[in-house]
SERO-4910 file (N, C-alpha, C, O; in steps of 0.05 Angstrom, whole numbers):
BEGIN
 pado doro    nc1    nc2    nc3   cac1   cac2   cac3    cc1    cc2    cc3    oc1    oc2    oc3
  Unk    A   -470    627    587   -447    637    573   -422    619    578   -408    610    560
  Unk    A   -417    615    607   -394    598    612   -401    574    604   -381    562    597
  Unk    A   -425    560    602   -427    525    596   -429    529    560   -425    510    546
  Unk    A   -432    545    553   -432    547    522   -391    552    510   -381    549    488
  Unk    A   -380    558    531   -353    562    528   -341    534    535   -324    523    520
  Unk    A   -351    524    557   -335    499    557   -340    478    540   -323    461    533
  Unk    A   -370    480    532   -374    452    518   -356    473    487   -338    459    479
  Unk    A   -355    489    477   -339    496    456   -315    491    454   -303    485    433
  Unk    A   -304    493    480   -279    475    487   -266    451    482   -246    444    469
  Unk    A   -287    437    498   -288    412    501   -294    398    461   -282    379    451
  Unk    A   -316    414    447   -316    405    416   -285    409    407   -274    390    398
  Unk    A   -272    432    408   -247    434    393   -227    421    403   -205    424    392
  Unk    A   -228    411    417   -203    386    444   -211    363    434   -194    345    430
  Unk    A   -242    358    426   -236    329    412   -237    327    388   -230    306    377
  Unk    A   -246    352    372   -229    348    344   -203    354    341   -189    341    325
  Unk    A   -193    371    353   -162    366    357   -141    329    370   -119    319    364
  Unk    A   -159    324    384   -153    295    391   -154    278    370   -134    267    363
  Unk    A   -179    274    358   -187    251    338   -174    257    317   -172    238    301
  Unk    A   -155    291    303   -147    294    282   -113    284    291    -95    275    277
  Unk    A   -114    288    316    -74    286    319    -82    251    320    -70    243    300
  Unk    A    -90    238    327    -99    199    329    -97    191    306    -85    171    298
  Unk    A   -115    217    286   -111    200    256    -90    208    246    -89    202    223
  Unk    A    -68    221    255    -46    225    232    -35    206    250    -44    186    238
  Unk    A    -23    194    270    -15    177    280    -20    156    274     -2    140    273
  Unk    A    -49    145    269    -46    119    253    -45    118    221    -47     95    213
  Unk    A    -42    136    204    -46    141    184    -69    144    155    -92    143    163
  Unk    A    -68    145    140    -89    131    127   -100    111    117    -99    111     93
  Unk    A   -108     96    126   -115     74    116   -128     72     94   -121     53     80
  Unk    A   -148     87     84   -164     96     54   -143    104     34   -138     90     14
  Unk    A   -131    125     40   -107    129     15    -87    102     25    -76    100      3
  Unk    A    -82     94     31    -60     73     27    -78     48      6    -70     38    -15
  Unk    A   -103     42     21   -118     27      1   -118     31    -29   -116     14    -46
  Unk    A   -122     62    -32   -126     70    -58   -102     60    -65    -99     40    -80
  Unk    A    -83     75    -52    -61     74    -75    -45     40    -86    -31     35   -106
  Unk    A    -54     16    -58    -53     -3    -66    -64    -12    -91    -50    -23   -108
  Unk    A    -88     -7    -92   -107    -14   -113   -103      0   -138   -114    -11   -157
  Unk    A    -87     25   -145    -70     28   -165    -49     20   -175    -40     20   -198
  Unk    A    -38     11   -149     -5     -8   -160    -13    -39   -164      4    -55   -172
  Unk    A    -42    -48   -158    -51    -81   -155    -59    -76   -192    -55    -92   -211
  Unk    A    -71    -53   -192    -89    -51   -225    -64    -49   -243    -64    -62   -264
  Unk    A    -43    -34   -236    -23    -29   -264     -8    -59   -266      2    -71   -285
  Unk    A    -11    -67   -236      1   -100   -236     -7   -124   -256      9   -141   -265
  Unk    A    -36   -122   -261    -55   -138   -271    -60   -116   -308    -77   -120   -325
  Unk    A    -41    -99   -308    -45    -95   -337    -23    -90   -347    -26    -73   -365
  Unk    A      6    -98   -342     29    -91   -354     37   -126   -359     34   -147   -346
  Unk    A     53   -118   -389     54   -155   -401     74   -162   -393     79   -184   -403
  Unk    A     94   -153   -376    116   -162   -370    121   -177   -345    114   -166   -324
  Unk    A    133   -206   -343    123   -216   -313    144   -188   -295    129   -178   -279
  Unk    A    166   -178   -295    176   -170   -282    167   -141   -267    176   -133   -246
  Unk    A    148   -129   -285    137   -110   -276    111   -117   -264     99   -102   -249
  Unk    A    105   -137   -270     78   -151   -255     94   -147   -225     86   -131   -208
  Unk    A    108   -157   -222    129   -158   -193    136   -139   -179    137   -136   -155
  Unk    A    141   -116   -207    142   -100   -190    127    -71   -173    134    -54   -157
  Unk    A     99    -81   -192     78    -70   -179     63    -87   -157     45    -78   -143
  Unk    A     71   -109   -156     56   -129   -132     77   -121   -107     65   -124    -86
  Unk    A    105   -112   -104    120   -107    -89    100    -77    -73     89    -76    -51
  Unk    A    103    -59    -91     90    -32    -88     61    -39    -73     54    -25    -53
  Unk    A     45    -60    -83     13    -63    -73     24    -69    -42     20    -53    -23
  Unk    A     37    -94    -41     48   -100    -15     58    -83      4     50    -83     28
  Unk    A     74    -68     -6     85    -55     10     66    -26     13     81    -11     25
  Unk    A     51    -17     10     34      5     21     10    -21     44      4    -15     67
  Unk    A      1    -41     34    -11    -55     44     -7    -64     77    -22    -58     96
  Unk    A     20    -79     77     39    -90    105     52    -60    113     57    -61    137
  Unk    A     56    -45    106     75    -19    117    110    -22    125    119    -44    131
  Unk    A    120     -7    123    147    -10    137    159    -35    150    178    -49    145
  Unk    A    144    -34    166    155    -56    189    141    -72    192    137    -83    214
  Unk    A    126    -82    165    115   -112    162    137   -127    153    158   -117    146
  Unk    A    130   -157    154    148   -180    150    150   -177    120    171   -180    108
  Unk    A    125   -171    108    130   -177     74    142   -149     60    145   -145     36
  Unk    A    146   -133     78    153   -101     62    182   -102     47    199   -103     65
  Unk    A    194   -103     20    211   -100     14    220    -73     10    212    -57     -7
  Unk    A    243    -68     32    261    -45     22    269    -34     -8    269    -12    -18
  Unk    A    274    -57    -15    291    -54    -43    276    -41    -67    285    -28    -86
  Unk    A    241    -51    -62    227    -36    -78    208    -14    -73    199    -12    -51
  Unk    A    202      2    -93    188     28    -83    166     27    -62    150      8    -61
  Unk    A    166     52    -42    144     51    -28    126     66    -38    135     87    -29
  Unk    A    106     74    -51     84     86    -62     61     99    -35     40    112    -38
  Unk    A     73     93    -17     59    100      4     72    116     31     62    123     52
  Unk    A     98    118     21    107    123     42    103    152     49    101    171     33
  Unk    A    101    152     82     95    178     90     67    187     99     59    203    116
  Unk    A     52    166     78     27    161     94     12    160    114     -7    175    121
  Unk    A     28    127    129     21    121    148     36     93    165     59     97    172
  Unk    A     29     75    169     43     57    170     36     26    161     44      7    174
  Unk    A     20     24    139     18      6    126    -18      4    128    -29      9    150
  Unk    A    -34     -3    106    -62     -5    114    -68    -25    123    -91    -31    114
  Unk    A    -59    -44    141    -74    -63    164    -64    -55    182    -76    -64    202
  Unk    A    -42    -39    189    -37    -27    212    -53      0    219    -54     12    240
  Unk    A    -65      6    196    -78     34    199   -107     27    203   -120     44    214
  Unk    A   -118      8    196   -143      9    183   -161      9    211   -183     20    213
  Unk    A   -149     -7    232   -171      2    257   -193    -38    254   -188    -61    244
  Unk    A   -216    -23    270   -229    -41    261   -254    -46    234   -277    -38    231
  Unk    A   -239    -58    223   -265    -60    203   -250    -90    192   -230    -91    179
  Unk    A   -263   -111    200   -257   -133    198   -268   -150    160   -257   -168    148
  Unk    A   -286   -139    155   -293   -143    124   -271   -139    111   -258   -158    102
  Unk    A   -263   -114    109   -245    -97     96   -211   -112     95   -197   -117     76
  Unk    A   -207   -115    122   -185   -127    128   -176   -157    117   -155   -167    109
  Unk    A   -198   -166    118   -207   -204    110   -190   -205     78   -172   -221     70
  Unk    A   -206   -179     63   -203   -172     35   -180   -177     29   -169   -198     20
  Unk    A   -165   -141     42   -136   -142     37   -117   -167     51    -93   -168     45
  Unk    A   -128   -185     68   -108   -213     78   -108   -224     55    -88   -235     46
  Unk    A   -130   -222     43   -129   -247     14   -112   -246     -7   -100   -264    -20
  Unk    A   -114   -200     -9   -105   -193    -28    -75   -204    -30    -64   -211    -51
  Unk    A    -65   -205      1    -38   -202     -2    -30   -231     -3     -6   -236    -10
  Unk    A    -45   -252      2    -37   -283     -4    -33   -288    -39    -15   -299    -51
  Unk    A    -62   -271    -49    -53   -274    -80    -26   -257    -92    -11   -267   -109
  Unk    A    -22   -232    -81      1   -221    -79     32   -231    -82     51   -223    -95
  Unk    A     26   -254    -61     50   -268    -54     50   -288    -77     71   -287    -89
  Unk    A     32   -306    -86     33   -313   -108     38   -309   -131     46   -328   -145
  Unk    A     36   -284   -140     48   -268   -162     71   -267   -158     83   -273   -179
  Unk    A     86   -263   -139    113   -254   -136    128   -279   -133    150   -280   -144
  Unk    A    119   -300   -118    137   -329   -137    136   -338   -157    153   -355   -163
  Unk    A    118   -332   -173    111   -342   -202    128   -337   -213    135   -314   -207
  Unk    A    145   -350   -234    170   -348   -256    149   -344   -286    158   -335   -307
  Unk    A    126   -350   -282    122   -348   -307     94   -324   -315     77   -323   -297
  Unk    A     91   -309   -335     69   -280   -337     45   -299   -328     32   -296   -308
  Unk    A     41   -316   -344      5   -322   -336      0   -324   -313    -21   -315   -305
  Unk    A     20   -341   -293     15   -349   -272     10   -322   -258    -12   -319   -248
  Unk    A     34   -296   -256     35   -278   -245     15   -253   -242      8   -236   -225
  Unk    A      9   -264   -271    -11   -238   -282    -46   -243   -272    -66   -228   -272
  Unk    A    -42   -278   -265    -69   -281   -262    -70   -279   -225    -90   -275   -212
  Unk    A    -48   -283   -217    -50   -272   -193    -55   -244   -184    -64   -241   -161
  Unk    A    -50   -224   -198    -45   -202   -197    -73   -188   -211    -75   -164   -209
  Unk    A    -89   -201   -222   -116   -199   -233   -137   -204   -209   -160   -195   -205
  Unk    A   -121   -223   -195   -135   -227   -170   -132   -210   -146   -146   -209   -126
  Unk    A   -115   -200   -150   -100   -185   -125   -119   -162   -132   -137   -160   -115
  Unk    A   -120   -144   -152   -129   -120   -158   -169   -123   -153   -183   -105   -143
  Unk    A   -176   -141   -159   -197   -146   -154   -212   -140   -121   -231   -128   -113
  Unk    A   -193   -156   -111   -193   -158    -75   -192   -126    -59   -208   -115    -45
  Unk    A   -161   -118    -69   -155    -86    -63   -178    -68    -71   -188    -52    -55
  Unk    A   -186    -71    -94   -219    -53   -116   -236    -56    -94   -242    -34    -84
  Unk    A   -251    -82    -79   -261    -91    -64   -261    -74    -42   -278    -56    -37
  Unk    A   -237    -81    -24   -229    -62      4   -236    -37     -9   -257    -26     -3
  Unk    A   -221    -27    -25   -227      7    -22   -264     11    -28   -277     29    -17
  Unk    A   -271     -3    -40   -303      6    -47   -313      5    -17   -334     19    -14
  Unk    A   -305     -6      3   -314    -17     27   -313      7     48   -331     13     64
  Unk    A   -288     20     45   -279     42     52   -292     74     48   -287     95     59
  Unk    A   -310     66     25   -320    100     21   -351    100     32   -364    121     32
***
C-alpha cells in the first residue's frame, strides 16, 4: 500500500516537473506551425512589402525575442508562446538544420528590393518551415 503511494507520488512529481520544464521552454511545435503560416502567406501575397512582412513574422516566432534577427517593430505572431523555436526546440538537430536554412532564405527575402527575388525566397523559406514542422509531429 505504502510503495504503491510513493511510486504514485513520485508519477505525479514528474509529470508535474516535465509539464512546469515545458512551459518554461515553450513550444517549439506551435511556434513552428505558426512560422510556417506566416512563411506560406509570405510566399503567396503579390506584394514585395508584405512578402516582408510576413518573413519578419516567420523570423520572428523562429529566433524569439532576444534573438539578433527579432524585429520589434514588426508583429510577433508568437508571442507568449515561448521563446523563439530554436531556443525552444531542445534537441532535434534535423529539425533545427531546416529552420537555420529557413531563416538564411528568410534573410534573403527581406533584402530583396525587388517581388521575384523576395517572393522566391520566401517560396523557399515556406518550404523549409513545412519541412520542420512535418518533422515535428
Amino acid at each position: 500500500m505504502i510503495k504503491r503511494s510513493v511510486l504514485a507520488l513520485v508519477a505525479i512529481f514528474s509529470m508535474l516537473f516535465v509539464t512546469v520544464a515545458f512551459a518554461a521552454n515553450g513550444n517549439a511545435a506551435k511556434e513552428i506551425s505558426t512560422a510556417e503560416m506566416h512563411a506560406t502567406f509570405a510566399s503567396t501575397v503579390k506584394d514585395v512589402n508584405m512578402v516582408h512582412a510576413h518573413l519578419h513574422h516567420t523570423l520572428n516566432c523562429l529566433v524569439g525575442p532576444k534573438g539578433k534577427l527579432f524585429d520589434p517593430k514588426a508583429m510577433d505572431p508568437c508571442k507568449g508562446m515561448g521563446n523563439g523555436a530554436l531556443n525552444d526546440l531542445g534537441k532535434a538537430p534535423k529539425v533545427r538544420a531546416k529552420l537555420e536554412m529557413a531563416i538564411k532564405h528568410a534573410e534573403r527575402g527581406l533584402r530583396a528590393d525587388k517581388y521575384a527575388t523576395a517572393h522566391a525566397a520566401a517560396v523557399r523559406t515556406a518550404a523549409l518551415v513545412k519541412a520542420a514542422s512535418a518533422m515535428m509531429k
